[in-house]
N, C-alpha and C positions, 0 to 999 in steps of 0.2 A: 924250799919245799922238801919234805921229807924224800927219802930215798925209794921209803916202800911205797909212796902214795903211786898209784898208775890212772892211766888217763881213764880207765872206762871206769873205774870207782868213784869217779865225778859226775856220769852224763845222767841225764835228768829222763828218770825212768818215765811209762805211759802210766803205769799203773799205777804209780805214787802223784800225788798231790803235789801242788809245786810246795806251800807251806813245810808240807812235813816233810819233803827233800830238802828244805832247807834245812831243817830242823836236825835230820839225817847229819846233813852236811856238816851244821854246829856242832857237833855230841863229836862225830866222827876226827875233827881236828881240832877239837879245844877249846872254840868260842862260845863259850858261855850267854858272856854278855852281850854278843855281836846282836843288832838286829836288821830286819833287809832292810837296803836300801829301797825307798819307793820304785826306782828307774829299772831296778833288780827284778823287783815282786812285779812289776808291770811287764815288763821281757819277757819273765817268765809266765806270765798267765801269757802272754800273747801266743809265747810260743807254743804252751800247752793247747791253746782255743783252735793254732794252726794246724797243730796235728790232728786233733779229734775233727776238724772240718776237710782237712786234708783225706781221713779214711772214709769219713760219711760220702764225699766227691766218688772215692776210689767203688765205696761200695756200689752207690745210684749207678755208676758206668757201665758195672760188669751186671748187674740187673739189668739194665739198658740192653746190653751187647746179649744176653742168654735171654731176653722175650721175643725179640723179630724172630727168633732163629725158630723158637715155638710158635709164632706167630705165621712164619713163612711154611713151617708144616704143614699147618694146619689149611693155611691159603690153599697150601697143594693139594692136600685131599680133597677138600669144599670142589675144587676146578677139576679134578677125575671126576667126580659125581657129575657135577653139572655138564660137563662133556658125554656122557657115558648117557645123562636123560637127553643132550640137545641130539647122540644120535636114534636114541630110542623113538623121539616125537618125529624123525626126518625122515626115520624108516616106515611112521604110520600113517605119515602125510604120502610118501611118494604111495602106500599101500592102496590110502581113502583114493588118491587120484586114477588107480588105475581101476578100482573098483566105480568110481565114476565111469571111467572110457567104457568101461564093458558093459556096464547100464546103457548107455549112450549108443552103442552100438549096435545092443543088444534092441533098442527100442527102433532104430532103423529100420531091420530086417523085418519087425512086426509091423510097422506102419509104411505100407507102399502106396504112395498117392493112384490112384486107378487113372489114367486118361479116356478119357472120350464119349 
């Protein structure tokens, strides 16, 4: 191997195509005539297919992980309101009750059965 060649001037970029890192590769040490080997060209699409399903993974997760969190807000607010009307309805109920009793009371004192 050459002396100046170094290892990261090999690795097999995302953004390049595996063909034309090959291609790269040829031009770059001399091979002209080289062409891939099948087992090569298939490696590398594999390994290309793994990366690009490897980030699509990575991306769905942190989507995944940043909705509940908007999702759980939201749950919280919805549950203040609905708590805030279940005491608004308990304070009109115990209200209608007592306004019942004082009807009820109230009609007592007017209706005195008479005896005798």
């Amino acid at each position: 191997m050459n002396s100046k060649m170094k290892e990261k001037d090999i690795k097999l970029d995302n953004s390049m195509p595996v063909n034309r890192w090959f291609d790269h590769f040829r031009k770059r040490f001399g091979l002209k005539n080289v062409k891939i080997p099948s087992k090569l060209n298939k490696t590398l699409k594999k390994m290309e297919q793994n990366k690009t399903a490897a980030s699509r993974y990575r991306q769905k997760k942190r989507a995944g992980q940043e909705s509940p969190t908007g999702e759980c807000k939201d749950l919280e607010k919805k549950n203040e309101v609905l708590k805030e009307k279940a005491d608004s309805l308990a304070k009109e109920i115990q209200y209608l009750k007592d306004l019942i009793e004082e009807v009820r009371k109230a009609r007592e004192k007017k209706w005195v059965p008479q005896l005798g």
